[in-house]
N, C-alpha and C positions, 0 to 999 in steps of 0.2 A: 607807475603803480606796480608794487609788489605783491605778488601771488603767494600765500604763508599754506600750507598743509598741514596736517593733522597728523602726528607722529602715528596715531592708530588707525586701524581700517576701517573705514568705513562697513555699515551693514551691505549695501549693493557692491562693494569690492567684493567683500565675504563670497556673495551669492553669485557674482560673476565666474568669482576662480573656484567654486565647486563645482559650477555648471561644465567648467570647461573641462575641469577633471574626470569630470564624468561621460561626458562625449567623449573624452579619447579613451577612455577606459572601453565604450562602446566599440571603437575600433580595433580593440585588439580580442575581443571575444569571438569564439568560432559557432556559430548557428549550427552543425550539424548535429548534434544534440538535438535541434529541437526541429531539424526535415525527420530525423530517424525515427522519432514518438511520432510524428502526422505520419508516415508511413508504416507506423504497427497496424494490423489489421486485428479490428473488434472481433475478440473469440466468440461469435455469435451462437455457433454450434454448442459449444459446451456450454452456456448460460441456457439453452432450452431444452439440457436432459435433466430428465427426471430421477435417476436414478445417479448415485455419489460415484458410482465407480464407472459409468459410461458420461458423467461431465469430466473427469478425470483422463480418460481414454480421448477425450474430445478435445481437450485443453492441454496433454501433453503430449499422450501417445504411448504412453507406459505407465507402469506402477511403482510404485513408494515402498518404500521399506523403513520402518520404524527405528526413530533414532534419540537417543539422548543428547543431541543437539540443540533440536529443536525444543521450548520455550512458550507451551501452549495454557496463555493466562486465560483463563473461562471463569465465570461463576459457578458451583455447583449447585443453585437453586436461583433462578431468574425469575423473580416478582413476577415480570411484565415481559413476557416474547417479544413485545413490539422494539425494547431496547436492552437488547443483552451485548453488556462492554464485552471486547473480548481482543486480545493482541499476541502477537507472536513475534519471539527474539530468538535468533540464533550465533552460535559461533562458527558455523560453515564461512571456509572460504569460498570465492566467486559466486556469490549469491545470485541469480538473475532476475529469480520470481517467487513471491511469497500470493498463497490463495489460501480462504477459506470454502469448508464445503459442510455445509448441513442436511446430513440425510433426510432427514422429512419433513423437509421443506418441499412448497409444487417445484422449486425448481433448486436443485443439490448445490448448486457452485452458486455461493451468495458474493464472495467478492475473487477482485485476484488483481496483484498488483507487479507491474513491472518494476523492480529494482536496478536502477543506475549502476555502474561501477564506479567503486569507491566512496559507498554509500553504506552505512549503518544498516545491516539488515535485520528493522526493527518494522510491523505494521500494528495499528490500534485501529478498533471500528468499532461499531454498534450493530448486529444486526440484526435483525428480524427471523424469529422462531417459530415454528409452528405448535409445533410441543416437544414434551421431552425425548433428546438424542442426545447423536454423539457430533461433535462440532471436531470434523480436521482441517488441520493446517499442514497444507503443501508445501516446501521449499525446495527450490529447483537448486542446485549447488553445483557447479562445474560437471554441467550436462548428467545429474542423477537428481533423483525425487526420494527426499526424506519429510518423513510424517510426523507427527504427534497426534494422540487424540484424546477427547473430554466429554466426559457426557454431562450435558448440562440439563437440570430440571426445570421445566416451565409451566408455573403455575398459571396461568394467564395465557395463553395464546397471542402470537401479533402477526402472525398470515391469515387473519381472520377468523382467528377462532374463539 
């Protein structure tokens, strides 16, 4: 008795040899990337000031100097506080870290995000407003702080107002 094959492959051929590409794929990747993020510690202290320029002091340790670099997209009239888009693009090189900070809000430093190297230093959020200010964006750039700033209108309140 002669055994005949199928000139094409099978579907569980398919899914075997992707499977297997993909586990060795696994073995040549480096995890410290992702011990480095579990050992960032949560800027706790700057998320519980009240005031823009002491969550600033608290989350970097120095101050900003305004730049046309920075790429600070706001609304200038925000319907509803509770969701005001808002995003920031730069052309700085070594970018580390992109943060927003909203002065009157209970607490200043609404987001802040770590930026990877050799990453697009590009963030988008929604955040939450208490009323009308001025929304800055922080970018940490080869160990300096350049700002941009916007004042946005909010008709509506969304920190409870």
């Amino acid at each position: 008795m002669t055994t005949h094959t199928s000139p094409h492959p099978t579907r569980r051929l398919i899914l075997q040899g992707a499977v297997s590409v993909a586990l060795i794929g696994l073995g040549d990747l480096a995890f410290a990337p992702v011990r480095a993020a579990a050992n960032d510690k949560y800027p706790e202290e700057a998320f519980k000031q009240k005031s823009e320029a002491d969550a600033i002091k608290a989350l970097y340790g120095k101050t900003a100097e305004p730049s046309d670099k920075v790429k600070l997209d706001a609304p200038e009239i925000a319907e509803n506080g509770g969701v005001v888009p808002i995003s920031v693009t730069t052309t700085l090189d070594k970018v580390t870290s992109i943060s927003f900070f909203v002065a009157e809000n209970p607490n200043a430093l609404a987001a802040s995000y770590k930026i990877p190297d050799g990453t697009i230093p590009s963030v988008a959020n929604r955040l939450k407003m208490a009323k009308t200010t001025n929304v800055v964006a922080i970018v940490e750039a080869d160990g300096k702080l350049f700002s941009a700033t916007k004042e946005v209108k909010v008709t509506v309140g969304g920190c409870g107002g």
